[in-house]
N, C-alpha and C positions, 0 to 999 in steps of 0.2 A: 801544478798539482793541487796547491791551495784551493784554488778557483776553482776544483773540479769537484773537491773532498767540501765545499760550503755548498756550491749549488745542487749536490746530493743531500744533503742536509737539510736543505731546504724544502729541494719534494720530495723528503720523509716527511718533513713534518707536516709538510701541507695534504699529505696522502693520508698523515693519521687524524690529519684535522675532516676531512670531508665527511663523514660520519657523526651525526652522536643523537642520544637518546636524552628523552623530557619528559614531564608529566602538562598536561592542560590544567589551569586553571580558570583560564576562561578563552573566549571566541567573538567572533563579531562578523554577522553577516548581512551586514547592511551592502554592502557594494559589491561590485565586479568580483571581485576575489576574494572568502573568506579568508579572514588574520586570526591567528591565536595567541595568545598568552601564553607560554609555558614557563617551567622552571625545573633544571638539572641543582645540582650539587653545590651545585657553583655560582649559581644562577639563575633571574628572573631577565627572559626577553620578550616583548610584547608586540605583536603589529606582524608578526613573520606571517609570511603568505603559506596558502594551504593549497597545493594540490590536490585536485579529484577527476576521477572519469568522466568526462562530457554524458550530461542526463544523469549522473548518481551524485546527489548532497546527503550531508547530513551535518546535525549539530553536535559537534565534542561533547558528551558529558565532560564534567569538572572530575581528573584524577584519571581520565582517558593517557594511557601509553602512546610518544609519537617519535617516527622517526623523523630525523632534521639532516636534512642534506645543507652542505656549506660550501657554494659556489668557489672553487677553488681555494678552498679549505680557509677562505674570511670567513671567520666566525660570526661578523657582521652581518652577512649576507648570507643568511639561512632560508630554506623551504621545507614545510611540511608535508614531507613524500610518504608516510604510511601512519596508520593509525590501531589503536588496537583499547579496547577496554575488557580486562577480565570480567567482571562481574555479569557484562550482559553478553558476552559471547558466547556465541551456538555453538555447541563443542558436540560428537560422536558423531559428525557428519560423515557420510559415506562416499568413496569417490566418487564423482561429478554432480554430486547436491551443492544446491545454493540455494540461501537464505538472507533475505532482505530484513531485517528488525529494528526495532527500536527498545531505547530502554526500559520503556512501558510493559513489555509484555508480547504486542503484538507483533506478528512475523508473517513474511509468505515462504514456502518453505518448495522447494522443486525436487522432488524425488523421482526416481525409478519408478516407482509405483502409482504416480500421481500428483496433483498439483495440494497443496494444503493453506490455507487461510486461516488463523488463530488471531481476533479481533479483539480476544482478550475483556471480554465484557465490555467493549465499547461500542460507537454506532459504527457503520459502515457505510458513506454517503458515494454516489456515482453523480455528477454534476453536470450540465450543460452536452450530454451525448443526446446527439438525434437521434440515434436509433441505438439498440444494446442488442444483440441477438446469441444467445447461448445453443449451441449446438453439438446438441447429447445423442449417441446412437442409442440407450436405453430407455431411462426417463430423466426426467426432473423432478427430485422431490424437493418440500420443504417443511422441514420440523419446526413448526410456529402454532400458538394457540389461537393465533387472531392472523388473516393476512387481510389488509387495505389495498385498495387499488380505487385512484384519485378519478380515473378515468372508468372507459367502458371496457371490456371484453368480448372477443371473438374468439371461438373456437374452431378446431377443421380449418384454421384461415385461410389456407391454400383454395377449397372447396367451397367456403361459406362468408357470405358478408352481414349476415342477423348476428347483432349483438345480442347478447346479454340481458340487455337492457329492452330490447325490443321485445324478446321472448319475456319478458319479465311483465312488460303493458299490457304485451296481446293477454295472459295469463290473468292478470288482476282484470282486467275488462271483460272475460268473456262469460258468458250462460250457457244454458243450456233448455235446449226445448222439454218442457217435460207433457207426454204425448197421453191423453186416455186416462186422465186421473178423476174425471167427473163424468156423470153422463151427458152421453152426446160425443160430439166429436172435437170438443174445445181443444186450442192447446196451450198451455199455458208456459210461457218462459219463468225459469228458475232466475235467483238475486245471484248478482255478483260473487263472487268470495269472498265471507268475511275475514279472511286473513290473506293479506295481501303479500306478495312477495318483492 
């Protein structure tokens, strides 16, 4: 009966041990696995491995809430199974909204309603795509005082292969006959455009 009444004892306590909560103070994401730092009440442990979903990282702010799972309730042998920081959490979300952020500000935000992008007064770079195609059944606008474009333009693309740039030559190069301005039957061609486009 001893032996029955220890080795309940036992995985009580190891069942209360599989659980606990940390704060971050730091991280480390040089390798395979990010590790964190954290510290309870009780304690500073460093180097414990972090769990995340395949394709989603992110860096712990310092003071980030984390859960710690403890492989059979060794305390030594902890994993950082959830994570949580009040200060920059998206909170009034509506069911089945999700939101991607950072502590900066910026966020992608997926609504009912539409998709949302808030870049928070910073750049917004898209890098190395061969192609980008946005496919709007309305339009496209864009609220900008200047827009650059590195390259040419085509409009009608589907229909049309005259750039831009083409229409822009033929235009600065061309005259005009100007017919019956003298006597007789001279004609005389008009000067180019003095403002070029």
């Amino acid at each position: 009966m001893n032996d029955l009444t220890g080795q309940i004892s036992t995985l009580y306590r190891q069942i209360k041990m599989l659980l606990g909560l940390g704060r971050v103070s730091a991280f480390d994401d040089s390798d395979g696995i990010q590790t964190v730092q954290y510290q309870t009440q009780l304690e500073v442990h460093s180097d414990t491995p972090r769990l995340a979903e395949f394709g989603f990282s992110s860096g712990l702010p310092a003071g980030s809430d984390v859960v710690i799972g403890f492989l059979g309730g060794d305390r030594s042998n902890g994993l950082i199974i959830a994570s949580n920081h009040p200060a920059y959490r998206h909170s009034g979300l509506t069911a089945g909204e999700t939101v991607i952020y950072s502590q900066w500000g910026q966020f992608i935000k997926l609504t009912e309603s539409g998709v949302f992008i808030e870049a928070n007064n910073q750049p917004v770079t898209i890098n190395n795509a061969t192609a980008v195609t946005v496919n709007a059944s309305v339009k496209v606008r864009l609220n900008t005082p200047l827009l650059e474009v590195s390259g040419d333009i085509i409009d009608n693309a589907d229909n049309n292969a005259i750039t831009l740039k083409t229409l822009r030559d033929a235009y600065n190069s061309h005259n005009h006959q100007l017919k019956n301005v003298q006597s007789g039957s001279a004609t005389l061609t008009s000067e180019t455009p003095a403002k070029v486009v």
